[in-house]
Residue frames as qw, qx, qy, qz and C-alpha x, y, z in Angstrom:
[[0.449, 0.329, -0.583, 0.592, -35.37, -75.83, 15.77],
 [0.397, -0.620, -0.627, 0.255, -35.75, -75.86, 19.59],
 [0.137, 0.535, -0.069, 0.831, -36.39, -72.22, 20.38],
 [0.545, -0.696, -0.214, -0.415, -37.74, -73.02, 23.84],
 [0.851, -0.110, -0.206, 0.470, -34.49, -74.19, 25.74],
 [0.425, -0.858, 0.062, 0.283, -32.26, -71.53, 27.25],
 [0.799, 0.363, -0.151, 0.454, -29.27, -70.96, 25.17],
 [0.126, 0.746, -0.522, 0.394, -27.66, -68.88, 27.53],
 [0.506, -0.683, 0.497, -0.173, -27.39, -71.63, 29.71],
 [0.925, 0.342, -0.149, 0.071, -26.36, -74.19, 27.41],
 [0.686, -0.511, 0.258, 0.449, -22.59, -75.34, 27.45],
 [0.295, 0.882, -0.197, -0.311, -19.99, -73.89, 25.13],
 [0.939, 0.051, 0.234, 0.248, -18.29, -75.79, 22.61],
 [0.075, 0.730, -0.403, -0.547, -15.42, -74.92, 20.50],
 [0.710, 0.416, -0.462, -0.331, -14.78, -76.30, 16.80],
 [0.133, 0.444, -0.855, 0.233, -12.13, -78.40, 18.09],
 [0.233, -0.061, 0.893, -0.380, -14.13, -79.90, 20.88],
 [0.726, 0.442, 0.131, -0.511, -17.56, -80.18, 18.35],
 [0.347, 0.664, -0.598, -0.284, -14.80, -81.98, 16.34],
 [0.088, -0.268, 0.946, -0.159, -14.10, -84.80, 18.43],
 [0.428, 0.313, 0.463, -0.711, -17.86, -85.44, 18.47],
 [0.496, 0.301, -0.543, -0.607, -17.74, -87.35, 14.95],
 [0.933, -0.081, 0.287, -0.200, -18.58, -90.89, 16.12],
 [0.917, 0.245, -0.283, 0.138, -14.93, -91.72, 15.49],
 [0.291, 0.344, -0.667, 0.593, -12.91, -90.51, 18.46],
 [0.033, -0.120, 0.749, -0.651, -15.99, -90.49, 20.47],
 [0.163, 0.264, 0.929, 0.203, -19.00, -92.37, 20.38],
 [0.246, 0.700, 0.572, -0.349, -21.07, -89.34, 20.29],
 [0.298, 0.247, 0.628, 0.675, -22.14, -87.68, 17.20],
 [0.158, 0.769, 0.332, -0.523, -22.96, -84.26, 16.99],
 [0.380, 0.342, 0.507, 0.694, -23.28, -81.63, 14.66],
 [0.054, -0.529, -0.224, 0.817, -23.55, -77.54, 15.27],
 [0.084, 0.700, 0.557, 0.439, -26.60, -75.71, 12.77],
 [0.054, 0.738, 0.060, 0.670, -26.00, -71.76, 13.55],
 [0.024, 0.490, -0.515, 0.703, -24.40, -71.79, 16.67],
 [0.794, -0.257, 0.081, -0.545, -26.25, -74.62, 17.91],
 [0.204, 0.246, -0.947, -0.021, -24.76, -78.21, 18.68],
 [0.790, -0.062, 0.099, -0.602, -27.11, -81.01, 18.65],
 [0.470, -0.301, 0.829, -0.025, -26.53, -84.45, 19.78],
 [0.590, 0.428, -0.501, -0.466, -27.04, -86.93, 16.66],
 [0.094, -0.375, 0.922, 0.012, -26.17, -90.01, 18.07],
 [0.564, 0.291, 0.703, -0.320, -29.77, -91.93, 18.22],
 [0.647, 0.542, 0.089, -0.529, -30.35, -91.49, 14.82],
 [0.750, 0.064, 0.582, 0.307, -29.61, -94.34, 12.05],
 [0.677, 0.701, 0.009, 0.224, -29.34, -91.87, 9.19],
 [0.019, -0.934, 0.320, -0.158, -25.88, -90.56, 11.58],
 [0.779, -0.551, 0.281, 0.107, -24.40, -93.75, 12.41],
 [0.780, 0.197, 0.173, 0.568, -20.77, -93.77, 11.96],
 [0.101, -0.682, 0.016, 0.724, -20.65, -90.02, 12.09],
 [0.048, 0.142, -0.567, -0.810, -21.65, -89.56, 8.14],
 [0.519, 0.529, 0.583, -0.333, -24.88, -88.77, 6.42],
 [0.634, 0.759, 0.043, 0.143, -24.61, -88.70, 2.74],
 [0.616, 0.511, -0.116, 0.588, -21.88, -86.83, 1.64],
 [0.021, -0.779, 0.160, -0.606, -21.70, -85.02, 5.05],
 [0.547, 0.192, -0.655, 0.484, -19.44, -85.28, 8.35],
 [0.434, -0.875, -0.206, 0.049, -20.65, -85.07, 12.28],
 [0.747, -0.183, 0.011, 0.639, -18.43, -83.34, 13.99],
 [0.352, 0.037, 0.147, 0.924, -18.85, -80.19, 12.17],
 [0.247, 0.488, 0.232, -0.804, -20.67, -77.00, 11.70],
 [0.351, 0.229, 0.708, 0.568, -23.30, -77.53, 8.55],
 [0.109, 0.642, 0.328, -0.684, -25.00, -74.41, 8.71],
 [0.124, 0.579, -0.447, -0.671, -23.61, -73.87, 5.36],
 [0.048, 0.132, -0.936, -0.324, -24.49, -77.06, 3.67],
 [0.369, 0.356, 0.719, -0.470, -28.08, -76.99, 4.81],
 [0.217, 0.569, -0.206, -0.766, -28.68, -75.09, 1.81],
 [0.210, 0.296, -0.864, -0.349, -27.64, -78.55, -0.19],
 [0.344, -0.087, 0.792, -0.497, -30.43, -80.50, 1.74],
 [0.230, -0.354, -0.777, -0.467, -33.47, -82.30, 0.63],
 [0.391, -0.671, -0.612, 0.146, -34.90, -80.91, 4.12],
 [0.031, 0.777, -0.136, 0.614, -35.23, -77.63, 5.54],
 [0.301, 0.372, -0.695, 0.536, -33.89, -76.86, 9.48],
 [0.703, -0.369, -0.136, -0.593, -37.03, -78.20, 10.92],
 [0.836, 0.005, -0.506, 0.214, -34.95, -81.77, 10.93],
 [0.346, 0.234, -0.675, 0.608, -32.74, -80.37, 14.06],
 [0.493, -0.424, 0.432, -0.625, -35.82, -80.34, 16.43],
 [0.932, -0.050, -0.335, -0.133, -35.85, -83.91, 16.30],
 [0.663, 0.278, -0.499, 0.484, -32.18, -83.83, 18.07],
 [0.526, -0.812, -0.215, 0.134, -31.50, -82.44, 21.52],
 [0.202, 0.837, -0.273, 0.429, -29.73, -79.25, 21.69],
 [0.790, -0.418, -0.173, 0.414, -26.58, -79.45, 24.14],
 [0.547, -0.373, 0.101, 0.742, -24.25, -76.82, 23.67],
 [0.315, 0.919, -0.015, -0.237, -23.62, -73.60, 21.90],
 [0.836, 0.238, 0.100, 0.485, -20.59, -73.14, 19.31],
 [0.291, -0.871, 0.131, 0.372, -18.24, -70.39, 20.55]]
């Protein structure tokens, strides 16, 4: 994960607005990993807002667990926002 970025200045999201953020009300496609929101949209395993059996848009902290990968995969993304 990026641990070299500022998170206290980051912006602050809420579910709600991390919601909209599925790549079906708005073309970007995120997805929050411990209080972290990270922009998804460049990536072809996210298009549509679904990877496998999982939804952008939400928080998958929990579901990482289910991965084939460990949370290395979110420094690949660019951190934007924090999840409040």
């Amino acid at each position: 994960m990026q641990e070299t970025k500022n998170t206290a200045a980051l912006p602050e999201y809420s579910k709600s607005q991390l919601a909209l953020r599925n790549g079906q009300d708005r073309p970007q496609i995120c997805v929050s990993y411990q209080g972290l929101i990270y922009d998804v949209t460049g990536s072809r395993l996210w298009k549509k807002g679904m990877h496998y059996e999982h939804w952008a848009g939400q928080d998958l902290t929990a579901e990482l667990n289910d991965a084939p990968h460990n949370a290395d995969v979110f420094a690949k993304f660019e951190l934007i926002g924090k999840l409040i």
